[in-house]
N, C-alpha and C positions, 0 to 999 in steps of 0.2 A: 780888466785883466791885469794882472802881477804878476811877478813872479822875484822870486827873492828866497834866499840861504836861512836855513832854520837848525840848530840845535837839534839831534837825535831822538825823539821821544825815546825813553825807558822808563818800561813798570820794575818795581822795587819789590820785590817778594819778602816780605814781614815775617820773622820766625812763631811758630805757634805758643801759646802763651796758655795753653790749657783750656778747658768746657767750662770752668765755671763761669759765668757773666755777671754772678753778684757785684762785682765793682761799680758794674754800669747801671745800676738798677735803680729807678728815682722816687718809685713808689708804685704800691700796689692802689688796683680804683677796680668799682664796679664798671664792668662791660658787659653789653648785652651779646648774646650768641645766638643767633639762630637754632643753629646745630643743638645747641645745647639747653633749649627753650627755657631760656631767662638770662638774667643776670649773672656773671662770677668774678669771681675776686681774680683780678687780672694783675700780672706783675707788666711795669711799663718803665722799659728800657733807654739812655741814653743813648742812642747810635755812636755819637763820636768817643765815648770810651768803649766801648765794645773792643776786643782784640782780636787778634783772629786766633783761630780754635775755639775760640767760645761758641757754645752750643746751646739752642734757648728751643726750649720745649712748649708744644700751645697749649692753652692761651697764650698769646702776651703779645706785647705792644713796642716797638720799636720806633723814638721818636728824633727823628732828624729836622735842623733845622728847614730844611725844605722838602722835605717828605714824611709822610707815617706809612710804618711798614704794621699790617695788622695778619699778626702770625694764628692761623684758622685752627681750630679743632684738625685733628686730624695729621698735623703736619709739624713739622721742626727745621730750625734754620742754625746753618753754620756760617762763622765769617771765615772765609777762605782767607792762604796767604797776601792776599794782594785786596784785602776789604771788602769784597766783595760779598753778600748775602745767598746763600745756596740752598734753595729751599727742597725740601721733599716730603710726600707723604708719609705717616710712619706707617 
């Protein structure tokens, strides 16, 4: 057990920088879809540029170094102020 003085956590809210995500974009690749029975030309995202407001419509692939976010048929993600990915069906 411990116990000890720690600096304040605070989240930083990032002002919105617009929908487009093309910045972020590394290349398009064949993915398969269930949903979509076959293959399609998928656009595949760099997560650490992405900004927030950016607005990425499915298909598509969002690649961080320690995760893959795989954006479904059906659905579209926003990056909120604070980086965060917000997913909804459309």
């Amino acid at each position: 057990r411990g116990i000890g003085k720690r600096r304040p956590f605070v989240i930083t809210q990032q002002p919105l920088s617009g929908k487009d995500p093309s910045g972020a974009l590394k290349r398009n690749r064949q993915v398969y879809f269930k949903q979509l029975e076959g293959f399609v030309e998928t656009p595949c995202y760099d997560g650490e540029l992405l900004k927030p407001g950016n607005f990425i419509k499915a298909p598509a692939i969002i690649e961080e170094k320690k995760t893959t976010i795989v954006v479904s048929p059906g659905s579209e993600i926003v990056v909120d102020p604070y980086d965060n990915y917000l997913a909804t069906l459309s």
